[in-house]
C-alpha positions as CSV (number, residue, x, y, z in Angstrom):
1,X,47.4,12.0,46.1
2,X,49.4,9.5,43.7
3,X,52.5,11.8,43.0
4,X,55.3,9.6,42.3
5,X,52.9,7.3,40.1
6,X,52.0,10.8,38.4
7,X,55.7,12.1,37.7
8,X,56.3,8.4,36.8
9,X,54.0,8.9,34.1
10,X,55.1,12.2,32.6
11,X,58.0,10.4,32.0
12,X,57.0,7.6,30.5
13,X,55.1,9.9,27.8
14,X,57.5,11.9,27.4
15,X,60.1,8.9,26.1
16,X,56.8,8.3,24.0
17,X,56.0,11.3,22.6
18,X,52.4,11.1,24.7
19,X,51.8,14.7,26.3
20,X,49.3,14.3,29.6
21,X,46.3,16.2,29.2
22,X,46.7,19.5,31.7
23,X,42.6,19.3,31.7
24,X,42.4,15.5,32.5
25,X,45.3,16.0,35.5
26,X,43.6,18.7,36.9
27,X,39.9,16.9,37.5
28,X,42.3,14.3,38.9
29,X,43.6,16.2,41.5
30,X,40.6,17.9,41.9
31,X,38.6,14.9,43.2
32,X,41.6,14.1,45.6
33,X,41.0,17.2,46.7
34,X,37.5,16.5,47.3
35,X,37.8,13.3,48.8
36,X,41.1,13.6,50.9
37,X,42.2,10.2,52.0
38,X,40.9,8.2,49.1
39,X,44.1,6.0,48.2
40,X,44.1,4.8,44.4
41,X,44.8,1.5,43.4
42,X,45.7,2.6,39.7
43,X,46.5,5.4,37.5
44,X,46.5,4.8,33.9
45,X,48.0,7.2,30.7
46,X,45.7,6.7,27.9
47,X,46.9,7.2,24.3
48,X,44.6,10.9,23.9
49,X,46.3,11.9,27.1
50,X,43.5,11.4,29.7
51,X,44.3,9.5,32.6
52,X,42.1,7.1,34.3
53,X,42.3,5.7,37.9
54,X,41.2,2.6,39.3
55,X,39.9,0.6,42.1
56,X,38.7,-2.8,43.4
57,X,39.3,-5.8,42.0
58,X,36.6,-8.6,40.0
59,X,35.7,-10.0,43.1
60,X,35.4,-7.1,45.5
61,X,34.0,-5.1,43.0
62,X,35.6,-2.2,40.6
63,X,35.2,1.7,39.9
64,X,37.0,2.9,37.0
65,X,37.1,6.7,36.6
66,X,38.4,8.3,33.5
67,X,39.4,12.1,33.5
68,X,38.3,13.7,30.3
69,X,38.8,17.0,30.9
70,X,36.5,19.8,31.2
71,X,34.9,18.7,34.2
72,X,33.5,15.5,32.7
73,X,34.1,11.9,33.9
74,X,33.2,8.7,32.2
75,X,32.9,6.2,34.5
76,X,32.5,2.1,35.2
77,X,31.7,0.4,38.0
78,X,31.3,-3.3,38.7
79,X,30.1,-5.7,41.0
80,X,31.4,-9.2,40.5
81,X,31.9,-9.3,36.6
82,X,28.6,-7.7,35.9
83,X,28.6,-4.1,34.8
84,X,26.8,-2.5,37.8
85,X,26.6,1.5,36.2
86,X,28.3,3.4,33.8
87,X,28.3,6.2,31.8
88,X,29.3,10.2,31.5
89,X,29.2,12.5,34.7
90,X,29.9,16.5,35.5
91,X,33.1,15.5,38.0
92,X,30.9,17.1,40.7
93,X,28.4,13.9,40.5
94,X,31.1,11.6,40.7
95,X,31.2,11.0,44.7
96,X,27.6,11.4,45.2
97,X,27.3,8.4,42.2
98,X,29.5,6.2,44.0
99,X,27.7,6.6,46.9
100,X,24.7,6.1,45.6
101,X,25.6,3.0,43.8
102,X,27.3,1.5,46.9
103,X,30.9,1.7,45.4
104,X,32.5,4.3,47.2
105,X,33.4,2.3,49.7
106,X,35.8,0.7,47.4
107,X,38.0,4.0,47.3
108,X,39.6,2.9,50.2
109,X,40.1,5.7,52.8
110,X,43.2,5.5,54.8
């Protein structure tokens, strides 16, 4: 689980009047906690307080995940520069999506 990236974060918003969704953290660490050993190559603060996490890269691929609280995920994945899937999930059909899409693998267990 990102920690440090997270604390680094709360920080930043707080010096910029941004407040981090408690909802949007919690499904965070809630699919950690669902797939331990998943390391993240990106956690983003968005301006309505959500935070988003990223993997991959253009040529390997890419999964973007943003937490919107609530239990509900938008997500983007893509193979090359072609949208491969995307949409609106229950954070529960997250992992099963990757997987079925072929882009779990991209999560990068350690």
């Amino acid at each position: 689980m990102p920690q440090a990236r997270l604390t680094e974060l709360e920080e930043i918003a707080q010096d910029e009047g941004f407040t981090i969704s408690p909802e949007s953290q919690q499904d965070l660490f809630a699919f950690f906690a669902e797939n331990p050993g998943v390391r993240v190559d990106g956690i983003f603060l968005l301006d309505n307080g959500c935070l988003r996490a990223t993997w991959g890269g253009l040529d390997s691929g890419k999964v973007s995940l943003r937490f919107l609280g609530d239990g509900q995920v938008q997500f983007i994945c893509y193979r090359g520069k072609e949208e491969t899937a995307y949409g609106r999930t229950e954070l529960a059909g997250v992992t099963p999506l990757l997987k079925f899409c072929g882009m779990f693998s991209l999560l990068k267990k350690v």
